[in-house]
ChimeraX commands (.cxc) that place a marker at each C-alpha (Angstrom):
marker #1 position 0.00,0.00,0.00 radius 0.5
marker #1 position 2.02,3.54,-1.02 radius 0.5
marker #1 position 0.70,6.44,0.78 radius 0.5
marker #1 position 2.11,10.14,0.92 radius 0.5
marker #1 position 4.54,10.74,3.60 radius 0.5
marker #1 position 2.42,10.53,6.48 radius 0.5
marker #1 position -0.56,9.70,4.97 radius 0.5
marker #1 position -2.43,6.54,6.11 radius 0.5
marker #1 position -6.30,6.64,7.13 radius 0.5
marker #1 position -6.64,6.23,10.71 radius 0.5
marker #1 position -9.11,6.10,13.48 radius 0.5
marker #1 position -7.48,6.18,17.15 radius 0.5
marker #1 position -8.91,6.21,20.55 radius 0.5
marker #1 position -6.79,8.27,23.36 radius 0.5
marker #1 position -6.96,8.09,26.94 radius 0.5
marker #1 position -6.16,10.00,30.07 radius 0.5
marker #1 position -5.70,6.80,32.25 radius 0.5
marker #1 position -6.89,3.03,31.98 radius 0.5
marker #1 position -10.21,3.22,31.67 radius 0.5
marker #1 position -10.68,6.79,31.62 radius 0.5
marker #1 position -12.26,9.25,29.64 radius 0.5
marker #1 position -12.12,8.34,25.52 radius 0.5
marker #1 position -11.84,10.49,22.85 radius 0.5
marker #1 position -12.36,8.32,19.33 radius 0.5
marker #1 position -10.82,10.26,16.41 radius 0.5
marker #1 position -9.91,10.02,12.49 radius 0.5
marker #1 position -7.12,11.41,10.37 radius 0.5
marker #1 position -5.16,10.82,7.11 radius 0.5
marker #1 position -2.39,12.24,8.87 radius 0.5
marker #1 position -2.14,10.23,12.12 radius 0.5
marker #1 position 1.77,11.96,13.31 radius 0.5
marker #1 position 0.29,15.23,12.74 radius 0.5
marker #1 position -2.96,14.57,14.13 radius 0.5
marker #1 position -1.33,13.38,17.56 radius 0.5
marker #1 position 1.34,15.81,17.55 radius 0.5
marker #1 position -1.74,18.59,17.56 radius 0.5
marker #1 position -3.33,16.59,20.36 radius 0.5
marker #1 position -0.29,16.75,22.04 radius 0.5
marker #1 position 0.23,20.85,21.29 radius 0.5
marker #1 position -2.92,21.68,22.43 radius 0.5
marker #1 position -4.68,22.34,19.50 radius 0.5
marker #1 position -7.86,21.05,17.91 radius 0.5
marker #1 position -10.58,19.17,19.75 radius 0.5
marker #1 position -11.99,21.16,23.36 radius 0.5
marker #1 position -12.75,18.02,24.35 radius 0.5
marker #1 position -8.97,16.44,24.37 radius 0.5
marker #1 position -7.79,19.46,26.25 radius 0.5
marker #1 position -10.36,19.88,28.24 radius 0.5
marker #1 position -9.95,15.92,29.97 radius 0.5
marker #1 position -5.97,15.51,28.67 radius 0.5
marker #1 position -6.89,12.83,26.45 radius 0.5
marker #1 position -3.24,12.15,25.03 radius 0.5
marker #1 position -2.55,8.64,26.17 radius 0.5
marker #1 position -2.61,6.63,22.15 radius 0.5
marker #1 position -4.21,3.52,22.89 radius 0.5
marker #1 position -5.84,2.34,20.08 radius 0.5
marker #1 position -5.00,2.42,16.67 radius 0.5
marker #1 position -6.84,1.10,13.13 radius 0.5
marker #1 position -5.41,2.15,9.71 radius 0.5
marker #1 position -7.51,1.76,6.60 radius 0.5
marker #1 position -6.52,1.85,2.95 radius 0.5
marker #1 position -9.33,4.80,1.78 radius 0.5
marker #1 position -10.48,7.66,4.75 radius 0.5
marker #1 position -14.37,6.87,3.82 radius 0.5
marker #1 position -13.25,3.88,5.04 radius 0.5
marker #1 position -12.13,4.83,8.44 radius 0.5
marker #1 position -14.71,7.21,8.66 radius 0.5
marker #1 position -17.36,4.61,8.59 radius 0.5
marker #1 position -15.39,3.21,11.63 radius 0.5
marker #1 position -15.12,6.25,13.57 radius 0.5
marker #1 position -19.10,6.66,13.52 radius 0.5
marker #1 position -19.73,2.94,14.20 radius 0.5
marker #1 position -16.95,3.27,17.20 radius 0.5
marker #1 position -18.66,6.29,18.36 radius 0.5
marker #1 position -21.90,4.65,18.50 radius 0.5
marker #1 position -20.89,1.89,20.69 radius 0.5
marker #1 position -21.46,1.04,24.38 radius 0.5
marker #1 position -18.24,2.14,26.27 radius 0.5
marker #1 position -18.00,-1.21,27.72 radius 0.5
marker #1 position -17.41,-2.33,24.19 radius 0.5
marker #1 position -15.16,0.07,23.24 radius 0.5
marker #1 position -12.81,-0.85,26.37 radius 0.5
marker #1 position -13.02,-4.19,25.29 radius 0.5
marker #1 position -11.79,-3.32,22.07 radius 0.5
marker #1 position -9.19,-1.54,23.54 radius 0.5
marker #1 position -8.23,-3.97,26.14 radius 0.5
marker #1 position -8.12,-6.96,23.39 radius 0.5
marker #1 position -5.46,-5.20,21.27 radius 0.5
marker #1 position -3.55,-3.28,24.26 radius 0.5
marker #1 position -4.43,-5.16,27.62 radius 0.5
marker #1 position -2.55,-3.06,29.67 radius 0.5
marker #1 position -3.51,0.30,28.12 radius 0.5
marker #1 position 0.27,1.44,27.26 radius 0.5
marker #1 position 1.20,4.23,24.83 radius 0.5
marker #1 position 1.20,3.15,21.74 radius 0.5
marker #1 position 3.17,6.44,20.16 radius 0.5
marker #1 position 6.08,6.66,19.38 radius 0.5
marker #1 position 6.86,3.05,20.76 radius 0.5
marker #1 position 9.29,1.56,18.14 radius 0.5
marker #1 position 8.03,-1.59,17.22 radius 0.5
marker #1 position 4.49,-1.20,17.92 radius 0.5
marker #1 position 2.02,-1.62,14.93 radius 0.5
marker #1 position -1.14,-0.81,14.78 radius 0.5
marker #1 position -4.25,-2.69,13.83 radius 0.5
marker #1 position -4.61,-2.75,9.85 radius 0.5
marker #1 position -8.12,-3.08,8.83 radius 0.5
marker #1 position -7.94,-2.54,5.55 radius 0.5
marker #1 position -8.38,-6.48,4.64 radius 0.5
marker #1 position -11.32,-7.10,6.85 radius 0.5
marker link #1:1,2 radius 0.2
marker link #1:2,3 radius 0.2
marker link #1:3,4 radius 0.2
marker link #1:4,5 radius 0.2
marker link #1:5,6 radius 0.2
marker link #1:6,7 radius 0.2
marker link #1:7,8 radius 0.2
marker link #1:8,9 radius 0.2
marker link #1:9,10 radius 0.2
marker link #1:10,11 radius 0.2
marker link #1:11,12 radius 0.2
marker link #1:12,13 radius 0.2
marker link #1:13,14 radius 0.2
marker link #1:14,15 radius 0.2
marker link #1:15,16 radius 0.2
marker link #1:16,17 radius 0.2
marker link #1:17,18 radius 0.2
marker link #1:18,19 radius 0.2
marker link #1:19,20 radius 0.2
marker link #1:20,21 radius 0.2
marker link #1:21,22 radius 0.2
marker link #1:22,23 radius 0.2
marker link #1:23,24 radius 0.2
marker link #1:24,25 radius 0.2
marker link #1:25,26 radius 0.2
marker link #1:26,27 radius 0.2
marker link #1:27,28 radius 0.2
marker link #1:28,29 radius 0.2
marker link #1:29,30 radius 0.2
marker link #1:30,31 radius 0.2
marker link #1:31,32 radius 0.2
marker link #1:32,33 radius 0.2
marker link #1:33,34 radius 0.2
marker link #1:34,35 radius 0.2
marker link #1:35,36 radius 0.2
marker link #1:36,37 radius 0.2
marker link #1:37,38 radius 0.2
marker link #1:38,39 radius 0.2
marker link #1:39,40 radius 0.2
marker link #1:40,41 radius 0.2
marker link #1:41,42 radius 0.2
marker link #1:42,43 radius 0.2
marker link #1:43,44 radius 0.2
marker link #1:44,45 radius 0.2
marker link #1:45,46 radius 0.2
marker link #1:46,47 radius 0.2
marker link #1:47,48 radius 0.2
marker link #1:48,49 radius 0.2
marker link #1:49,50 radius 0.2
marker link #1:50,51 radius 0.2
marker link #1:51,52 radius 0.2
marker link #1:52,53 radius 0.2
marker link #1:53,54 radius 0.2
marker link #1:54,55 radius 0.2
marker link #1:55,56 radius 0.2
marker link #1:56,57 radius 0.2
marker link #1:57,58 radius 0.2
marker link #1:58,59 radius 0.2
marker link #1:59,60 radius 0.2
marker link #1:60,61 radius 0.2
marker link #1:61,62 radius 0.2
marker link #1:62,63 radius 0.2
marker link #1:63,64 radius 0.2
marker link #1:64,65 radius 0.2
marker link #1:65,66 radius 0.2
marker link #1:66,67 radius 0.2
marker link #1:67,68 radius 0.2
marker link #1:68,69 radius 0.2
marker link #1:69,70 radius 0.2
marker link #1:70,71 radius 0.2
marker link #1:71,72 radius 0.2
marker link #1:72,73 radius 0.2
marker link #1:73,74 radius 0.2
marker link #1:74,75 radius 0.2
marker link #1:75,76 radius 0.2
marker link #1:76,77 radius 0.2
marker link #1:77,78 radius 0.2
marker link #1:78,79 radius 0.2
marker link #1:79,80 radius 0.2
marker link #1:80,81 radius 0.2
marker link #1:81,82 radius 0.2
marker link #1:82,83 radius 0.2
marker link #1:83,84 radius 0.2
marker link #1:84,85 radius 0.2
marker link #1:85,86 radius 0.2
marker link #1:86,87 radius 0.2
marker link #1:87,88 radius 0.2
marker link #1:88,89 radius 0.2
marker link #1:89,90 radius 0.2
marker link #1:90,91 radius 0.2
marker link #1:91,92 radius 0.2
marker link #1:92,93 radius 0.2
marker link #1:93,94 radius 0.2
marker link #1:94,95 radius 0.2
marker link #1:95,96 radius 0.2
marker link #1:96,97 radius 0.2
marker link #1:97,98 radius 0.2
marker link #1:98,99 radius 0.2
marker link #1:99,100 radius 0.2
marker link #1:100,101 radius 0.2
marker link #1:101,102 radius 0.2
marker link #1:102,103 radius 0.2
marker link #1:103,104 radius 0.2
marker link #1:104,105 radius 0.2
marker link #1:105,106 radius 0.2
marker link #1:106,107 radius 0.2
marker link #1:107,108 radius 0.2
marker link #1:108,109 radius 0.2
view
């Protein structure tokens, strides 16, 4: 799959502490994206509840794609969505910038 530099359809779910407040979110540009997070800027709601603990990550080949997923994430139970989270990252860690860590591709399923 060849993408522009940091380009790669993403939706992401951050954290302020295990099972804390979530914040679901979707980007082409998921290093910029968290590196705004991280500056301050964007979404009231991050800043507002310091929602910049990346704990879940799905990449998609087309953004439609992961913007289908975003609205289907955001209309789940939180229960499920900790699930989700706790299936793929059981302890909740930081996910960026771990070297190493990959995040879930969707784009086959």
């Amino acid at each position: 799959m060849s993408h522009t530099r940091g380009m790669q359809p993403t939706v992401y779910i951050l954290t302020n502490a295990k099972r804390g407040t979530l914040y679901i979110g979707v980007t082409a540009n998921p290093v910029s994206r968290i590196l705004q997070h991280r500056r301050g800027e964007g979404s009231a709601f991050v800043r507002r509840y310091r929602l910049y603990r990346l704990v879940y990550v799905e990449q998609y080949p087309r953004i439609t794609d992961a913007i289908e997923r975003e609205k289907q994430l955001k209309a789940w139970r939180r229960a499920w969505k900790i699930g989700l989270i706790e299936q793929a990252n059981p302890d909740w860690s930081e996910l960026w910038p771990t070297p190493g860590v990959e995040p879930v591709d969707r784009g086959s399923a």
